[in-house]
Phi, psi and omega in degrees: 000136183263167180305144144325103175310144189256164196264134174294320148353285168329308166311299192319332198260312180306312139000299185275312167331306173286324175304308195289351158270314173279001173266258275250346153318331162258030161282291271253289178326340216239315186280329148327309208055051179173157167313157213200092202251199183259349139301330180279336165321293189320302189311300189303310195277343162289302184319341157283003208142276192289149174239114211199128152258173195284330163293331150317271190342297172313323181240358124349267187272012160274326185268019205004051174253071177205171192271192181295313184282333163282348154295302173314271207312353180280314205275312180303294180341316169240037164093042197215059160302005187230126168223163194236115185285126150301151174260167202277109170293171201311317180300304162335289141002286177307289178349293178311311187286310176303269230296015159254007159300311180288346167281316158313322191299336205292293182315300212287320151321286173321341177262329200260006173278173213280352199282312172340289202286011154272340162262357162289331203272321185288305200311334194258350175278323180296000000 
């Protein structure tokens, strides 16, 4: 079985999403004045609650695989309640546009061979 195609869109945000955890961990470390490691994350997010060992944690966000919601909670804990969704630059942009041309262009072939449609034309006669 093959893997889902990932939406380039996607990437771009699972990206921006991890920068954005990781600026504000070196905020949250740069206002400390002293190391700040994703252990003391895991700790500071247990003392909130959340049940995180500091390696989950760690590969959560390498893998930007975590939700909205769990981003908020990262990001108050560490002192950033406010965040500025980027916007998708232009290149980012482009990308996004050839592959879904090219994907249209892929279906519309794929529909328009000749045998499909002799057998939707039989299917109708009958």
């Amino acid at each position: 079985m093959h893997a889902p195609k990932r939406s380039l869109l996607t990437d771009f945000y699972e990206r921006e999403a991890r920068k954005l955890i990781q600026d504000a961990k070196a905020k949250h470390q740069e206002k400390l004045q002293e190391h700040f490691a994703y252990e003391d994350l895991a700790e500071l997010l247990r003392a909130h609650g959340m049940d995180i060992e500091h390696q989950a944690l760690i590969n959560k966000i390498r893998k930007a695989n975590f939700s909205l919601t769990f981003a908020m909670e990262v990001l108050t804990v560490l002192g950033q309640p406010r965040i500025n969704i980027p916007p998708l630059p232009p290149a980012e942009k482009a990308k996004i546009l050839r592959r879904s041309r090219t994907a249209r262009l892929y279906s519309i072939r794929r529909s328009s061979r000749p045998a499909a449609n002799a057998r939707v034309a039989l299917s109708g006669i009958c």
